[in-house]
Legacy VTK file of the C-alpha trace (Angstrom):
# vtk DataFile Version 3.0
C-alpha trace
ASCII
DATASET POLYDATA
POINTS 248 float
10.626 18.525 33.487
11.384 20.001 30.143
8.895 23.228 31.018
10.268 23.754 34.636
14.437 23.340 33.096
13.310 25.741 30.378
11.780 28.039 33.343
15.289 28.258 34.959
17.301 28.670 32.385
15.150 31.687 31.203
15.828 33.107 34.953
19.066 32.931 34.876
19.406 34.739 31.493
17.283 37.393 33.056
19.230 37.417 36.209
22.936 37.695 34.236
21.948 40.180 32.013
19.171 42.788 33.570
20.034 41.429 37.413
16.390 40.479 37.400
15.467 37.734 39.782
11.954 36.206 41.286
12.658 38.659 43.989
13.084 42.059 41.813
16.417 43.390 40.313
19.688 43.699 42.235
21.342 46.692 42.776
24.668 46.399 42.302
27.495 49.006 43.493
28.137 52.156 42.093
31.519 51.482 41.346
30.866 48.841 39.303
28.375 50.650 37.044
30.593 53.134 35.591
31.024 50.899 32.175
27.279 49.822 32.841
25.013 52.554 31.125
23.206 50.566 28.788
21.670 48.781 32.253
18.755 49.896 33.600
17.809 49.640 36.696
14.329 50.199 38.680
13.395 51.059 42.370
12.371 47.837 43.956
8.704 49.134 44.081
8.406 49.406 40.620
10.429 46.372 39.195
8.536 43.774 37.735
8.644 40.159 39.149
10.228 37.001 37.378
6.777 36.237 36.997
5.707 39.276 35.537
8.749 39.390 33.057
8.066 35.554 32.139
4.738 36.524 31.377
5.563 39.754 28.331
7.940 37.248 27.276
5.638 34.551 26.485
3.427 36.776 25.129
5.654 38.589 22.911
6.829 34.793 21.559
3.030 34.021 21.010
2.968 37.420 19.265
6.033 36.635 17.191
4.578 33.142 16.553
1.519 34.297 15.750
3.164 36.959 12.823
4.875 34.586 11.169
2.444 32.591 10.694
-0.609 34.250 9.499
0.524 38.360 9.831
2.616 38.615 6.824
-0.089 37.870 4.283
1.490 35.035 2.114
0.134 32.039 1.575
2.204 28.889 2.028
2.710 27.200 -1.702
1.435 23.784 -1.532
3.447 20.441 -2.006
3.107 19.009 -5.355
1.518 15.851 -6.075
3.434 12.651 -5.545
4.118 11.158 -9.312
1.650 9.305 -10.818
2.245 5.375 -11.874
3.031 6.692 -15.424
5.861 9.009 -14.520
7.736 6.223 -12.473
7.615 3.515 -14.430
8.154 3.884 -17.983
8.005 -0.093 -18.989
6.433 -2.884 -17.275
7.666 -6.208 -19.003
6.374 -9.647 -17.925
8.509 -12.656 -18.482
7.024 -16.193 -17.394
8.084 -19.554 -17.687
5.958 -22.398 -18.126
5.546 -25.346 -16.292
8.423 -24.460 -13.681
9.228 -24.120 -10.430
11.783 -21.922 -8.283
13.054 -25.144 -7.403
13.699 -26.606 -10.827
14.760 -23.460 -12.338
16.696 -21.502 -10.065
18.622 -24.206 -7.745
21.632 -22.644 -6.478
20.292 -19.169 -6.206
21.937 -17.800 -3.401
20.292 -16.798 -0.338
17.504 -18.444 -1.911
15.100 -21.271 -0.149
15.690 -24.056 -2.615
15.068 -27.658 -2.321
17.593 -29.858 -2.718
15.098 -33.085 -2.348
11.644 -34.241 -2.741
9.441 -36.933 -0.953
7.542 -39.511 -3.225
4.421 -41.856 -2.640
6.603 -43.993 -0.765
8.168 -42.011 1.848
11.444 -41.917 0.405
13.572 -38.853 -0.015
15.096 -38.527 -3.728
18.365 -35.911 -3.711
17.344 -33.319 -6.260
19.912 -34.263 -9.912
20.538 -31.568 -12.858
19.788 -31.984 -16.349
19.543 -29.896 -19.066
17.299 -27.213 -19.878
16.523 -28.919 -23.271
15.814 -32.334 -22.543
13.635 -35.480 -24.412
11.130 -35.973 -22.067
7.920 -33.806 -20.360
5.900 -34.488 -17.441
2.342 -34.422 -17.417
0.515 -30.955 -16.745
-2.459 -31.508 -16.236
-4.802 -30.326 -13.457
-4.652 -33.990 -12.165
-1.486 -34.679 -12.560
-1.087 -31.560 -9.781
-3.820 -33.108 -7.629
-1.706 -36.615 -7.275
1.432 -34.712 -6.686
-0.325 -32.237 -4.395
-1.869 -35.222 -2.079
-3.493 -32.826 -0.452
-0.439 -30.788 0.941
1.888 -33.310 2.091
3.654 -32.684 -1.706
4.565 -36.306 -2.116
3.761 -37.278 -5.061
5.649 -36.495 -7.662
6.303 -39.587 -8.836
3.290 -40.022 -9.524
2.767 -37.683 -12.740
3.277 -39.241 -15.966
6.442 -38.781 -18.353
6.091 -38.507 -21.988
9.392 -39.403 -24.089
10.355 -37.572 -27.396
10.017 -40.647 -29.983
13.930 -40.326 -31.041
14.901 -40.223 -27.349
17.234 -42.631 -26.108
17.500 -43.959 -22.073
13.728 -42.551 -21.222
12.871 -41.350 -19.201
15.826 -40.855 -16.583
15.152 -42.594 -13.339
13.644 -40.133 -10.842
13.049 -37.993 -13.822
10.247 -35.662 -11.923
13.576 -34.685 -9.482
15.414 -32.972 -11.386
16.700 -29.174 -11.478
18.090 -27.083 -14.728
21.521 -27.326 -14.965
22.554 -23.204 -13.346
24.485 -22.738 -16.460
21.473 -22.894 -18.575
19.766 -20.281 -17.111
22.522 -18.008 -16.203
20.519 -14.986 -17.833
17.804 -15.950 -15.191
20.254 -15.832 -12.403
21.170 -12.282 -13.158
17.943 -10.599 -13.914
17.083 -12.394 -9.969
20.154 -10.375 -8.354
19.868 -7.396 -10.323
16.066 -6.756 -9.123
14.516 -9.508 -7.255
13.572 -12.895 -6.819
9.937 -14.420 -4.763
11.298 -17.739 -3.513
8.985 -17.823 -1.549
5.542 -17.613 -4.164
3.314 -19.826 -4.948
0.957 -19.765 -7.910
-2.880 -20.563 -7.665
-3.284 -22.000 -11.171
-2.972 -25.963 -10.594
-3.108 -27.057 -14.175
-1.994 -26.440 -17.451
-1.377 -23.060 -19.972
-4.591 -22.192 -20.647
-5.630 -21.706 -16.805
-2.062 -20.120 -16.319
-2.512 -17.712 -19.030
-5.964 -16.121 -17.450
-4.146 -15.856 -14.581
-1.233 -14.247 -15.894
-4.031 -11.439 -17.464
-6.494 -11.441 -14.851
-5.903 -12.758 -11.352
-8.256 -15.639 -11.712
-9.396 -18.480 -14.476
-13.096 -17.820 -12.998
-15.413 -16.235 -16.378
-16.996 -13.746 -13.916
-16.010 -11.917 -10.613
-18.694 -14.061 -8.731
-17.968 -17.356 -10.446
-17.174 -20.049 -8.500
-15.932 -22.126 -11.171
-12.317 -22.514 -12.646
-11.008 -23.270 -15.827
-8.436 -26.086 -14.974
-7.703 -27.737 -17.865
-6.776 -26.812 -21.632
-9.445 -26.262 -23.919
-10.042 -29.056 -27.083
-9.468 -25.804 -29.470
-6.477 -23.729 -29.149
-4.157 -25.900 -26.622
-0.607 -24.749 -25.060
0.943 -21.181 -26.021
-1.894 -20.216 -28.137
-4.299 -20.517 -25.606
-3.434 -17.055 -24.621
-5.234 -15.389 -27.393
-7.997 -18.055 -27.598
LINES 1 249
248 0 1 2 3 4 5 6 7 8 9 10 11 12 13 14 15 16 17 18 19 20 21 22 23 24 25 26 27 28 29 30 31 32 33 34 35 36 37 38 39 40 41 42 43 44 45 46 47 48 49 50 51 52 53 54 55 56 57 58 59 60 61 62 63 64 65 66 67 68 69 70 71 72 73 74 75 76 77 78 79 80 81 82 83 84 85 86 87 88 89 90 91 92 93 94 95 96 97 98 99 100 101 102 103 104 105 106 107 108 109 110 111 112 113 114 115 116 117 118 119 120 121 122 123 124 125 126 127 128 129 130 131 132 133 134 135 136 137 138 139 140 141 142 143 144 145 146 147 148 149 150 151 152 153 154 155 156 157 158 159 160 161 162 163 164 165 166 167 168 169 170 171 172 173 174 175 176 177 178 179 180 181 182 183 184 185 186 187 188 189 190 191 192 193 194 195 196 197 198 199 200 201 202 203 204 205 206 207 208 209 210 211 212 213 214 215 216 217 218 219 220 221 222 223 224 225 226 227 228 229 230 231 232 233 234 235 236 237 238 239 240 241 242 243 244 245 246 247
């Protein structure tokens, strides 16, 4: 459709301005050439067809085409590379906190998918509570600690893991105390650098035990000593335990 309206359109420029139609030109009356010398005009016998005028003008186009594309002799510069990693990104800093979750740490997020209550061994649904981010008791994290709360995917329990009170710490541990979430005012700092750039609600880590096993993740991808290992480090080692671990 686009070829044949293109067709017509050429015709009628042809016919307007050289009275050239698919039947030959058109000889108009003398009296109204007088102002017309710039217009020439064949005999009938010799004037070329719409066809045949369709055809030099495609050809001249290809011709035209053709020039500007390879007949002047230049050679198009080529596109320069796209940046390399190096030029983008200046800095890459990593920031992780231990033995967190999205849920505990960033509750009231917005936009975010936060729960705002578990399910324990029993069925029961406990209503998420805040407490502070500096607090006298710590849950168990060890690999089987995640195991019983894991319950192989139904997540419930929870209640399950052990608590370990500070020895000056007075009321432990909190009822419910594996429910809880940080008090947003705590982590305000955490809340901001989440808006400003971005934040994976929605991410779940494949370490399921402690720091050591976290930290060979954090450098490598895996806790696995070789690439076609199928065993995991799970637990801390009996030498170099929590932070350290890193550089053990």
């Amino acid at each position: 459709m686009r070829a044949h309206d293109n067709l017509m359109s050429i015709q009628r420029s042809l016919s307007r301005n050289f009275g050239i139609s698919s039947r030959g030109p058109v000889l108009k009356p003398k009296a109204k050439m007088q102002n017309q010398s710039s217009r020439v005009f064949m005999p009938r016998r010799c004037a070329p067809t719409f066809t045949g005028v369709l055809f030099v003008i495609i050809a001249i186009a290809a011709g035209l085409i053709a020039c500007g594309g390879q007949g002047s002799g230049t050679s198009t510069t080529p596109p320069p590379p796209p940046p390399t990693f190096s030029q983008v990104f200046k800095h890459v800093v990593v920031i992780f906190q231990e033995n967190r979750t999205p849920d505990n740490l960033f509750h009231g997020f917005p936009n975010a998918d936060i729960a705002d209550s578990g399910i324990n061994s029993k069925g029961q649904t406990i209503p998420l509570t805040p407490i502070s981010l500096a607090n006298d008791y710590d849950l168990n994290h060890a690999h089987h600690s995640f195991v019983q709360m894991y319950d192989g995917g139904k997540m419930d329990g929870a209640d399950k893991i052990t608590v370990v009170c500070n020895p000056d710490a007075v009321n432990c541990p909190p009822p419910n105390a594996q429910y809880m979430y940080v008090d947003p005012s705590d982590v305000q700092p955490y809340f901001q650098l989440g808006e400003q750039y971005t934040f994976g609600d929605r991410m779940f880590q494949t370490n399921q035990g402690p720091s050591f096993p976290a930290h060979q993740f954090i450098i490598s991808g895996t806790s696995a000593p070789t690439a076609t290992s199928d065993l995991f480090a799970a637990e801390n080692p009996t030498v170099g335990v929590g932070c350290p671990a890193l550089f053990s």
